[in-house]
SEVO-377686 format. One record per residue (C-alpha): residue number from 1; residue in one letter; x, y, z. Coordinates in nm, 2 decimals. Each point is the difference from the previous one (the first is absolute). Last residue first. Example, Ala and Ser with C-alpha at 12.3 -4.5 7.8 and 13.67 -1.06 7.14 Angstrom:
2
{2 'S' {1.37 -0.11 0.71}}
{1 'A' {-0.14 -0.34 0.07}}
//
This chain:
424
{424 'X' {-1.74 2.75 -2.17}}
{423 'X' {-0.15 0.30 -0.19}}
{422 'X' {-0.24 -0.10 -0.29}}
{421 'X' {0.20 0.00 -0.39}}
{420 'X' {-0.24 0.23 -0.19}}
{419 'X' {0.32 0.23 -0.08}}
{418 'X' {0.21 -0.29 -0.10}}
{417 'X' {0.29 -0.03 0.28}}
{416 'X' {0.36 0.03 -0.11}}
{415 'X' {0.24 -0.23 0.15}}
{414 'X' {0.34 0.14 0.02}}
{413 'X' {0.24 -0.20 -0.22}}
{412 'X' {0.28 -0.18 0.16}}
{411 'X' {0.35 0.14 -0.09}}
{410 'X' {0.18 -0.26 -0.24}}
{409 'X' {0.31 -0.12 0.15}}
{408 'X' {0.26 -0.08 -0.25}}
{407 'X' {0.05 0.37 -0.07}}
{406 'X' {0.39 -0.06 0.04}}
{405 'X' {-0.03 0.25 0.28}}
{404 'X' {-0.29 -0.24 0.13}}
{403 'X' {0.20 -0.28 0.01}}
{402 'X' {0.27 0.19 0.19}}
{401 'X' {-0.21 0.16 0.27}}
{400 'X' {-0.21 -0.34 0.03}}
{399 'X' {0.38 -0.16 0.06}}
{398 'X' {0.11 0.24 0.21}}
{397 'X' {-0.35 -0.03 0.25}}
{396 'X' {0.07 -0.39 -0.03}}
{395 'X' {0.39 0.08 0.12}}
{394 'X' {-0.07 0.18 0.31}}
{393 'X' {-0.16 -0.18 0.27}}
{392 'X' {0.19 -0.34 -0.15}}
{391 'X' {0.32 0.20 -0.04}}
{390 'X' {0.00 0.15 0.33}}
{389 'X' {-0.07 -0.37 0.20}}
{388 'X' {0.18 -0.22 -0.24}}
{387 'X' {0.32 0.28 0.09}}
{386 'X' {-0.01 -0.03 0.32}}
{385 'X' {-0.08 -0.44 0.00}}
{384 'X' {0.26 -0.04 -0.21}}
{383 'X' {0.27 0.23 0.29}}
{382 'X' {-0.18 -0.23 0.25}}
{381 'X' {0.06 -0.31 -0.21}}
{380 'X' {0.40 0.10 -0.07}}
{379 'X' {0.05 0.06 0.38}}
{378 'X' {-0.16 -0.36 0.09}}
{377 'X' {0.22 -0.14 -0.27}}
{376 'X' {0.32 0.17 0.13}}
{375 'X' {-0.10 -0.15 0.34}}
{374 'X' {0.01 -0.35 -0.11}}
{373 'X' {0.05 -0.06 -0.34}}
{372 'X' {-0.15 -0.35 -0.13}}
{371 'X' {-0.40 0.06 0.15}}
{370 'X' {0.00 0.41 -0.05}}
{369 'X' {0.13 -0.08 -0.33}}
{368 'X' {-0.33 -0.16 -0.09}}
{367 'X' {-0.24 0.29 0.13}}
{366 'X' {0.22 0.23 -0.19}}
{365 'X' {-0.12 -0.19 -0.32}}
{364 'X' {-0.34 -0.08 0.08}}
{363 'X' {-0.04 0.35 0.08}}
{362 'X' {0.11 0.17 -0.28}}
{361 'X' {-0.20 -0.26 -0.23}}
{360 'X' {-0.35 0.11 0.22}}
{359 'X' {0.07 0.40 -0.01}}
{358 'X' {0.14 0.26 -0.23}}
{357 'X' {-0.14 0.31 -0.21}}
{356 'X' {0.25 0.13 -0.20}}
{355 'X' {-0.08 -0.11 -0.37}}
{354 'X' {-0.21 0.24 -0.12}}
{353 'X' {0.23 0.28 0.05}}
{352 'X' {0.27 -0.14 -0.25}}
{351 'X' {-0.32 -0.06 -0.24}}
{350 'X' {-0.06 0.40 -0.01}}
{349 'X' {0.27 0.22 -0.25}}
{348 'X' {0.16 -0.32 -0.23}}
{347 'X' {-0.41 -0.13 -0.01}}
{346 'X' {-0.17 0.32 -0.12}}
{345 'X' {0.29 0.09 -0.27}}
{344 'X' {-0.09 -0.31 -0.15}}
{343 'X' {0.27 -0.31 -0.02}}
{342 'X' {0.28 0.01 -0.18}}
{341 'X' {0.17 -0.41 0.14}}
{340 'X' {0.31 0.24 0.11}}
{339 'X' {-0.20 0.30 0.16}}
{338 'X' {-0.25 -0.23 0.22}}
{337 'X' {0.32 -0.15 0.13}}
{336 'X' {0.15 0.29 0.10}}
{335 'X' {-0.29 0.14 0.16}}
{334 'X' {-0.12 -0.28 0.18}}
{333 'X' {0.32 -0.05 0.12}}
{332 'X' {0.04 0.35 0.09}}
{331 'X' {-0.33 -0.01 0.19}}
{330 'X' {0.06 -0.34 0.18}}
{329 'X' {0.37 0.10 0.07}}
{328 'X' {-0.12 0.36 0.18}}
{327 'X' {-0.33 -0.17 0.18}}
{326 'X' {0.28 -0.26 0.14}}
{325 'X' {0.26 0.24 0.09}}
{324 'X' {-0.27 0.27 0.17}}
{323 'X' {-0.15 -0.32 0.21}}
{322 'X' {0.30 -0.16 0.09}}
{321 'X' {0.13 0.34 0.19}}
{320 'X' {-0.30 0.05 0.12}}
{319 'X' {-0.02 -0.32 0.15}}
{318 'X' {0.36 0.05 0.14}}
{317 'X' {-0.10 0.27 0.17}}
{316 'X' {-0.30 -0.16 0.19}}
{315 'X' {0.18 -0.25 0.06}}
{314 'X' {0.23 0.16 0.17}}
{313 'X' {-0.21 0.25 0.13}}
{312 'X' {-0.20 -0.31 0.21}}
{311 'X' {-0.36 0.07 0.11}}
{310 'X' {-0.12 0.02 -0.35}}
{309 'X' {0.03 -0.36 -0.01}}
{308 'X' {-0.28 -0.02 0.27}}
{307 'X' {-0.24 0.02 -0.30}}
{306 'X' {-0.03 -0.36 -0.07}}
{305 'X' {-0.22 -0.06 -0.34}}
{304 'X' {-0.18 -0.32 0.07}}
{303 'X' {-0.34 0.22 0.01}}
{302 'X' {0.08 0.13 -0.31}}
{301 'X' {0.08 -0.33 -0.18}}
{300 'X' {-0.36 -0.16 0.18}}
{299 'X' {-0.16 0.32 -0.14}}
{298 'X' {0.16 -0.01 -0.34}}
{297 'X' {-0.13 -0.40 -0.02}}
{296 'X' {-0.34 -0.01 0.12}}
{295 'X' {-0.06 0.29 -0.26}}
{294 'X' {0.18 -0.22 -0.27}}
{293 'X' {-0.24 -0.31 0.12}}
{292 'X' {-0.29 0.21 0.00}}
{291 'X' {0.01 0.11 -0.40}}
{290 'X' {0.14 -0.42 -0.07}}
{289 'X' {-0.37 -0.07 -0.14}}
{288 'X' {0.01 0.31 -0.23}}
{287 'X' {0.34 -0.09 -0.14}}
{286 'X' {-0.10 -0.37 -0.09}}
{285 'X' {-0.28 0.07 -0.18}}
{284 'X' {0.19 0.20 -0.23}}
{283 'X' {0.30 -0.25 0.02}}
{282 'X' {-0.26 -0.25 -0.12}}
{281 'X' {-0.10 0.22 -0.32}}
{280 'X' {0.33 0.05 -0.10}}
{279 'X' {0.07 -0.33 0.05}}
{278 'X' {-0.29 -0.13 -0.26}}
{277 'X' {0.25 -0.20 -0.25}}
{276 'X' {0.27 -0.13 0.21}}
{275 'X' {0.35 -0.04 -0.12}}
{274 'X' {0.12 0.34 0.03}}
{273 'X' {-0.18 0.16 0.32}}
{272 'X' {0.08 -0.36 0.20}}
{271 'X' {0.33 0.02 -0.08}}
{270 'X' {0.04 0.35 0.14}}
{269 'X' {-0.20 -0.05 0.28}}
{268 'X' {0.21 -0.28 0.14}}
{267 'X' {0.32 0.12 -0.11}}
{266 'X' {-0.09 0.29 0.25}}
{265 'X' {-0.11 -0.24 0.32}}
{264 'X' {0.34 -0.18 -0.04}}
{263 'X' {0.21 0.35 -0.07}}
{262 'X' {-0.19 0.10 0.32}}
{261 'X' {-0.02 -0.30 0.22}}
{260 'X' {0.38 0.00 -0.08}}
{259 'X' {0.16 -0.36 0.05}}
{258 'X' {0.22 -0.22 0.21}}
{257 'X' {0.24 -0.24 -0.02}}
{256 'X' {0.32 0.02 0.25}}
{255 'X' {0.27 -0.23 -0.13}}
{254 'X' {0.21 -0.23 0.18}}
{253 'X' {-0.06 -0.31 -0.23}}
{252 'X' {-0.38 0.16 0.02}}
{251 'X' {-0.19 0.17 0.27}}
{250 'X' {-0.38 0.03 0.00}}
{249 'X' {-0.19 0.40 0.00}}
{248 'X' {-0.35 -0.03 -0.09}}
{247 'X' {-0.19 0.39 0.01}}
{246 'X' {-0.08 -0.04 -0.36}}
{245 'X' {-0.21 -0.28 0.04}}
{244 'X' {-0.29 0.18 0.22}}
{243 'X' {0.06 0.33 -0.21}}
{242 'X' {-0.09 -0.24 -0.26}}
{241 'X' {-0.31 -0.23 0.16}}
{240 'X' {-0.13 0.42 0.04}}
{239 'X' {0.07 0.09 -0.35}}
{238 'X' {-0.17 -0.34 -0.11}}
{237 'X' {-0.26 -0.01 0.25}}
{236 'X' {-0.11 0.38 -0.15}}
{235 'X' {-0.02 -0.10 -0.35}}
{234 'X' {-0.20 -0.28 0.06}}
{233 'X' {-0.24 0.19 0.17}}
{232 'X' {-0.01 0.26 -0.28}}
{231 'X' {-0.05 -0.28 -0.24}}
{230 'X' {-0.32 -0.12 0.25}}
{229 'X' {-0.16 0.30 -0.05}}
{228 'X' {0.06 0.03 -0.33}}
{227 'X' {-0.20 -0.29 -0.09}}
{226 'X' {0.16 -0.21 -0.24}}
{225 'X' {0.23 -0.24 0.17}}
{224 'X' {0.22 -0.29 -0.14}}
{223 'X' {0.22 0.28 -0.17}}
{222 'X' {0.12 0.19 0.32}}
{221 'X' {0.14 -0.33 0.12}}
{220 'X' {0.25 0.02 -0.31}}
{219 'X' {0.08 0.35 0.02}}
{218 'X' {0.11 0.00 0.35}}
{217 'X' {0.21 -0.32 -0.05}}
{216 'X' {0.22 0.22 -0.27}}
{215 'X' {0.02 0.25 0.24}}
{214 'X' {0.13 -0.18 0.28}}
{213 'X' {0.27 -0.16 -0.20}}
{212 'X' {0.11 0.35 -0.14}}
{211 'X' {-0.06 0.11 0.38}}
{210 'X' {0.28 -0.26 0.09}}
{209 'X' {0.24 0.01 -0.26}}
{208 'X' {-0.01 0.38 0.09}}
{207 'X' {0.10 -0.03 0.39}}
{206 'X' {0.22 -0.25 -0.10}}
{205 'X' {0.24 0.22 -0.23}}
{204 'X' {-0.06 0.27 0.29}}
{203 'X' {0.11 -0.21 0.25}}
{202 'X' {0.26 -0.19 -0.17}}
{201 'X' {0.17 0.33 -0.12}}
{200 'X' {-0.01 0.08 0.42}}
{199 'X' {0.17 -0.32 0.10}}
{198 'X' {0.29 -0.01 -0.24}}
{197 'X' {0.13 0.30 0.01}}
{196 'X' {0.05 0.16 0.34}}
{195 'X' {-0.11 -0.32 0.26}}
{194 'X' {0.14 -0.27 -0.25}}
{193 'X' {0.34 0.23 -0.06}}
{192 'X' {0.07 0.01 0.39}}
{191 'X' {0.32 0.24 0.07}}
{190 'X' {0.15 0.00 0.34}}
{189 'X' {0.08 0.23 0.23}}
{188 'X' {-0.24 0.07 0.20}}
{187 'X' {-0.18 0.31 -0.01}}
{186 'X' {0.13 0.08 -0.34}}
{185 'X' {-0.10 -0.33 -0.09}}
{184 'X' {-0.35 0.08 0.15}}
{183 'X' {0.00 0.32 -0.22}}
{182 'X' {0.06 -0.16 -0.30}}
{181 'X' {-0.24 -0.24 0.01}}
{180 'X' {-0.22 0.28 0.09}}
{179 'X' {0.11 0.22 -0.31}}
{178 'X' {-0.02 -0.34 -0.24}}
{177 'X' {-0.35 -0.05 0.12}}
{176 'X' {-0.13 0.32 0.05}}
{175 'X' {0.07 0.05 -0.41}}
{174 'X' {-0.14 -0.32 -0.09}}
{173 'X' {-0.34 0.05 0.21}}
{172 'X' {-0.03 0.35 -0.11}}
{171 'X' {0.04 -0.09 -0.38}}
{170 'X' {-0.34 -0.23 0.02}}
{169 'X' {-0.18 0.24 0.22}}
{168 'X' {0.10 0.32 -0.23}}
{167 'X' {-0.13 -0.23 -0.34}}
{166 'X' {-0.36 0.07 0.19}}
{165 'X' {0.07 0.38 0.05}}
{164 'X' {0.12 0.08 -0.39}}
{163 'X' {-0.34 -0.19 -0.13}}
{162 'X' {-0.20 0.23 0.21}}
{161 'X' {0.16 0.28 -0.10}}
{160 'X' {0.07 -0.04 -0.37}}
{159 'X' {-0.42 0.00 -0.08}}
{158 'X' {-0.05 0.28 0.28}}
{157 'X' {0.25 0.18 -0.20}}
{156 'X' {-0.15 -0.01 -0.36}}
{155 'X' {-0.39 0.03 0.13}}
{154 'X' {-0.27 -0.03 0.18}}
{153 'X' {-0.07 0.02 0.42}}
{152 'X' {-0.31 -0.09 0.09}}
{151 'X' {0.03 0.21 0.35}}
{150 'X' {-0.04 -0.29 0.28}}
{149 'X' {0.20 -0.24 -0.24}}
{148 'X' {0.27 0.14 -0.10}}
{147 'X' {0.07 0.11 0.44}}
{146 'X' {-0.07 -0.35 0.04}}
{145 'X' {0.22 -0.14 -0.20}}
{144 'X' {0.27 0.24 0.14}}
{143 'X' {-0.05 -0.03 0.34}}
{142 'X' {-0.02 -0.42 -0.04}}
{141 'X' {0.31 0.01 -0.26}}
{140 'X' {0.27 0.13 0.28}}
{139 'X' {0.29 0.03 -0.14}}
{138 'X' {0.34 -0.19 0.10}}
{137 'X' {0.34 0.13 -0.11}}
{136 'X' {0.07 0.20 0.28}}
{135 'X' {0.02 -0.31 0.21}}
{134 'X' {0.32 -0.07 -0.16}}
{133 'X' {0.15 0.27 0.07}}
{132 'X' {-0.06 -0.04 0.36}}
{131 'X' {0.17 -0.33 0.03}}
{130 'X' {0.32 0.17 -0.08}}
{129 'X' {0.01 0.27 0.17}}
{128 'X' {-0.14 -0.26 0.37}}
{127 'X' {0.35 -0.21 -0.20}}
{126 'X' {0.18 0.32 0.05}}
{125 'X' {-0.08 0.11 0.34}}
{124 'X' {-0.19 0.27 0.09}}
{123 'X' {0.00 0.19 0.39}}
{122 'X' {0.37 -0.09 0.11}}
{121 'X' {0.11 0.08 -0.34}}
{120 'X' {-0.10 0.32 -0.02}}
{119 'X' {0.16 0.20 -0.25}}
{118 'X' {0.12 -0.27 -0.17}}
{117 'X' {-0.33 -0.19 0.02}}
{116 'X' {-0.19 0.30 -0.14}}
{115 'X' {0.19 -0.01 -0.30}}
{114 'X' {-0.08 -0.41 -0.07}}
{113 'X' {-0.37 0.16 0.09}}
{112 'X' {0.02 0.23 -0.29}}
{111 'X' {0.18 -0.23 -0.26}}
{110 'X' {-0.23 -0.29 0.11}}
{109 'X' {-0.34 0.20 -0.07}}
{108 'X' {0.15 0.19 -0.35}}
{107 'X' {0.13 -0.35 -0.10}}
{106 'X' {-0.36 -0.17 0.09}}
{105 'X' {-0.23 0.22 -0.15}}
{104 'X' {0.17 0.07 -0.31}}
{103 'X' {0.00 -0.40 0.01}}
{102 'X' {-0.37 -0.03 0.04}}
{101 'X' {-0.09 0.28 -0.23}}
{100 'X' {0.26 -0.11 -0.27}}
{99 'X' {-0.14 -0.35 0.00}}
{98 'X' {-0.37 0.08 0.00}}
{97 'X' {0.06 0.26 -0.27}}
{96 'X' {0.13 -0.29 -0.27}}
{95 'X' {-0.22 -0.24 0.09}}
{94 'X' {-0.30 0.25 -0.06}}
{93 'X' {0.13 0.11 -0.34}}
{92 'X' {0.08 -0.32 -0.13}}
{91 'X' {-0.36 -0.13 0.11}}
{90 'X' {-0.17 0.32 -0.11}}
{89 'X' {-0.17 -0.05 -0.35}}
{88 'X' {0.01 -0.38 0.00}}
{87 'X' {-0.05 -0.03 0.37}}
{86 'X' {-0.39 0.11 -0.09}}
{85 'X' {-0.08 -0.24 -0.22}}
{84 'X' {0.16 -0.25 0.18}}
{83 'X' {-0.15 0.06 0.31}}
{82 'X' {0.22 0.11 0.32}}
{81 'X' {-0.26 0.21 0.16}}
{80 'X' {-0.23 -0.27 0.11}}
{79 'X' {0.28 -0.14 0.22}}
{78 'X' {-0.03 0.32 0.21}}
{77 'X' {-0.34 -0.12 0.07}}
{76 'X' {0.17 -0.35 0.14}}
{75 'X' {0.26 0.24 0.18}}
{74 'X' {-0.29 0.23 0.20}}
{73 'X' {-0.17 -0.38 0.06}}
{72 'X' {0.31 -0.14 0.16}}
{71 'X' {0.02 0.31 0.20}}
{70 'X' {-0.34 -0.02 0.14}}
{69 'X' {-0.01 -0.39 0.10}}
{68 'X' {0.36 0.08 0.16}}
{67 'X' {-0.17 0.35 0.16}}
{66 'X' {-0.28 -0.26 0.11}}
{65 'X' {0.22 -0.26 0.16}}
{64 'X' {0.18 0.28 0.20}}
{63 'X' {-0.30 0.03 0.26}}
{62 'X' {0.18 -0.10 0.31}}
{61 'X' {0.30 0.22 -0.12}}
{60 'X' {-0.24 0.29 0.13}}
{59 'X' {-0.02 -0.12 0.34}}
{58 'X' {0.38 -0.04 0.00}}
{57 'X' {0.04 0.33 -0.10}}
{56 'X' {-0.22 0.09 0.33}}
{55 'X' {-0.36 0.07 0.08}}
{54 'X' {-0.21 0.05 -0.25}}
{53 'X' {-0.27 0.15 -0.05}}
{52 'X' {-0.32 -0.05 0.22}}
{51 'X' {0.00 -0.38 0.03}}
{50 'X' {0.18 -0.02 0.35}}
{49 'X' {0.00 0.36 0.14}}
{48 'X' {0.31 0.08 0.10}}
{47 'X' {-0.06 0.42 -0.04}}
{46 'X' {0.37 0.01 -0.18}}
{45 'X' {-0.13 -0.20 -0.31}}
{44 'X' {-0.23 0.28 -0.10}}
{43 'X' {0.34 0.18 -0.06}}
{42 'X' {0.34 -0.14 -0.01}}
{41 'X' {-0.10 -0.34 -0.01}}
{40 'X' {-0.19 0.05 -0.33}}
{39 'X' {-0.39 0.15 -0.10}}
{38 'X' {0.12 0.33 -0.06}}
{37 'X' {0.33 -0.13 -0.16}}
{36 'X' {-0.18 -0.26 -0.22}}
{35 'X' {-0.29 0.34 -0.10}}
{34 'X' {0.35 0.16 -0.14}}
{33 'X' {0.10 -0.26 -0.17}}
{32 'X' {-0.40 -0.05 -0.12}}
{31 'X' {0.00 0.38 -0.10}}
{30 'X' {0.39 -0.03 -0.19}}
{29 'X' {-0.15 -0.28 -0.21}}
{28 'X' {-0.31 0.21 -0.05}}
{27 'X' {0.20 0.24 -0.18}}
{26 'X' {-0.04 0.38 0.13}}
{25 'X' {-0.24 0.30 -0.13}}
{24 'X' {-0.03 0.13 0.33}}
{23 'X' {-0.36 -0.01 0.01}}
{22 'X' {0.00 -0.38 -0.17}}
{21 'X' {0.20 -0.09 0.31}}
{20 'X' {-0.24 0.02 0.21}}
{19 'X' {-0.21 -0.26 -0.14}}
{18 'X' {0.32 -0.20 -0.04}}
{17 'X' {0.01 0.01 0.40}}
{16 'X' {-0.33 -0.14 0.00}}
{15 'X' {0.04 -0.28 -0.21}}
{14 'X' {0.37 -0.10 0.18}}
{13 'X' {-0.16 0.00 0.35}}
{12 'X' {-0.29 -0.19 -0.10}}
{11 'X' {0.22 -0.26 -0.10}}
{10 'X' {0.21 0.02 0.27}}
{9 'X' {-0.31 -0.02 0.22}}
{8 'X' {-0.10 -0.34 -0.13}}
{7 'X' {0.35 -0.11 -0.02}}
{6 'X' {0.04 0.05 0.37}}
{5 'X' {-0.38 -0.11 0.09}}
{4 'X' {0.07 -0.36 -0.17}}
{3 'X' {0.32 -0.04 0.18}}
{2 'X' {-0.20 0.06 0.34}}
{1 'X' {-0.27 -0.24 -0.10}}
//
C-alpha cells in the first residue's frame, strides 16, 4: 500500500508541476525533475511520513525497475530513428558528428581536469581526470526524446540529433572503458588488456547481436496476431523480456560478458522498424501507452538527485569545472563535425547545444567506478551526480531554445473561437 501511494503521488506530483510549468514556458522534462526534487528526500521526504514522498535514496532505488522498463523503451523509440530510408541521407553525417562530439568532449574534459590535478593534486587525481572524460561523452537521450516529443519538433536537426545521441551510448561505453582501464592501471600498476579492450568491444558487439536477435523474434510473434491490441502487447513483453536479458552478466575463460540495455533495447527497435511492415503504426501505439511510464521515470531520476553535493566546494568546483569543458567540447565538436560532412547553417550553429543534457548513462558509469575505485570513485560519482543535477535542470530548456532557433518548433496556434461559439 505504501509503495502504491509513493508512485501515486509522484505521478501526481509530475502532472501538476508540468501544469506550472506551461506559465514559465519550460520543458516538461525539467517540470517532473523538478516535481522528483519536491516530492524527494530533501523535501517532502524530510516530514518522515511513510508513503508521502519519499524518504531516502535508498527509498527511491526501491522503485528502479521502472526507470529500467522506462529507459529501455526511450532506446527502443530511439531505434525507430535509424530506418533505412532515413540513414541513407544522414547516416554518414550522424556517425561522423557523434564521434567528434564525444571525443571533443572527452580531450577538452581530460585536458582540463589533467590541469587541475597539477594544481591540486591532493584534491584530483589523474585516473579521477581520466575517468571524468569519459563520462563527458555520455548524453542523455530520455531529456532529449522527450523534449522532440512534447513540442513536435520537425526538421533537418531534429532528424541528426536523435540519431547522433543513440551512436553516443555505443562510443561512450568504448571510450569509459579504455579510460577506466587505464585509470585502474594507473592506480595499480598493472595493465589488463581484457578489462580496457577486450571486455567493452564485447559489450557493445553483444549488446547489438542481441537486440538484432530480439528484433527478428519481435517480428515473427507480431505476425500470428491481427488485432492491434494484442501487437501492442506483444510489442511491449518484448522490450520489457529485453531489458530483462540485457541486464545478464556471466563470466567467460576469465572474461567479463555483459551488455548495454540501451544499444540492446535500440537494435531492437531499429530492426523491428525495417523488417516489419505496420511498425510505424505499433511505435505509435506504443508511445501513448509508455506517456506515464516517462513521467514515473523523470520524477523517480529527480527524486534520486542528492543535493547535499553542494555542501562540499570542492566538488562543487570541480563540477563547474567539468561542466564548462564538457558543454565547450560538445559544442565545438558539434560544430566541427557539422562543418566537415556541410551540413545546414541551422545545425553547425544549434546541434552542439542540443546535446548537453546528461543523466541515466552518466550515472551507470560513475556508479561503476564507485564499486572498483574506492574513494576516488566516490569523488568522481559526486562530482557526476553535480553536473547530472545542472545539466538535467538546464539542458531540456537549451535544447527547446536551440530547436526553436533552428525553427524546428512550430509555435502552437491560438484557438480562435467562431462568433456563435457558446462561452465555456
Amino acid at each position: 500500500m505504501e509503495q502504491l501511494f509513493s508512485l501515486s503521488i509522484a505521478l501526481l506530483a509530475g502532472l501538476l508541476m508540468s501544469r506550472a510549468a506551461k506559465v514559465f514556458k519550460l520543458p516538461a522534462v525539467t517540470a517532473y525533475l523538478v516535481a522528483g526534487i519536491l516530492v524527494g528526500p530533501y523535501v517532502l521526504g524530510q516530514l518522515g511520513i511513510t508513503g508521502l514522498g519519499f524518504l531516502s535514496t535508498e527509498h527511491v532505488k526501491q522503485y528502479s525497475i521502472f526507470s529500467d522498463v522506462a529507459l529501455g523503451f526511450i532506446a527502443f523509440d530511439i531505434g525507430n530513428e535509424f530506418r533505412l530510408s532515413q540513414l541513407k541521407k544522414i547516416g554518414k553525417q550522424a556517425a561522423v558528428i557523434a564521434f567528434t562530439q564525444a571525443l571533443a568532449a572527452t580531450v577538452l574534459v581530460d585536458a582540463v581536469m589533467i590541469g587541475l590535478h597539477f594544481l591540486m593534486p591532493s584534491v584530483i587525481s589523474l585516473p579521477m581526470a581520466l575517468v571524468l572524460g569519459a563520462i563527458a561523452t555520455a548524453t542523455a537521450p530520455a531529456a532529449t526524446l522527450m523534449v522532440v516529443r512534447q513540442y513536435k519538433a520537425k526538421g533537418p536537426l531534429t532528424k541528426l540529433l536523435l540519431p547522433i545521441v543513440a551512436l553516443d551510448d555505443a562510443i561512450g561505453l568504448v571510450v569509459f572503458a579504455v579510460s577506466s582501464g587505464v585509470a585502474r592501471a594507473l592506480g595499480s600498476g598493472t595493465v589488463d588488456i581484457m578489462s580496457v579492450l577486450v571486455e567493452p568491444l564485447l559489450e557493445v558487439v553483444l549488446s547489438l547481436l542481441l537486440g538484432s536477435l530480439m528484433g527478428g523474434l519481435l517480428t515473427i510473434a507480431e505476425r500470428y496476431f491481427e488485432s492491434n491490441s494484442k501487437r501492442l502487447s506483444i510489442v511491449i513483453t518484448f522490450v520489457i523480456f529485453t531489458v530483462a536479458l540485457s541486464m545478464m552478466k556471466f563470466n567467460v575463460g576469465g572474461i567479463e560478458i555483459g551488455f548495454s540495455s540501451l544499444l540492446v533495447c535500440m537494435m531492437l527497435g531499429t530492426i523491428f522498424c525495417n523488417i516489419c511492415d505496420f511498425s510505424e503504426d505499433m511505435m505509435a501505439r506504443a508511445d501513448k501507452w509508455t506517456a506515464p511510464l516517462f513521467i514515473l521515470f523523470f520524477v523517480l531520476s529527480g527524486a534520486e538527485l542528492e543535493l547535499g553535493v553542494f555542501q562540499n566546494v570542492a566538488i562543487v568546483g570541480i563540477g563547474i569545472a567539468y561542466i564548462i569543458a564538457r558543454s565547450g567540447g560538445k559544442c565545438l565538436g558539434a560544430l566541427g563535425g557539422a562543418k566537415w560532412m556541410k551540413c545546414d547553417r541551422n545545425i553547425c550553429k544549434y546541434l552542439g547545444i542540443t546535446l548537453l543534457p546528461q543523466a541515466g548513462v552518466a550515472l551507470g558509469m560513475s556508479m561503476s567506478v564507485t564499486q572498483t575505485m574506492g574513494e576516488t570513485g566516490r569523488l568522481i560519482r559526486n562530482i557526476t551526480l553535480f553536473s547530472v543535477l545542472i545539466y538535467e535542470l538546464a539542458g531540456p530548456m537549451m535544447t527547446k531554445i536551440a530547436l526553436m532557433k533552428a525553427g524546428e518548433i512550430s509555435p502552437r496556434p491560438e484557438i480562435i473561437k467562431h462568433p456563435n461559439q457558446e462561452e465555456a
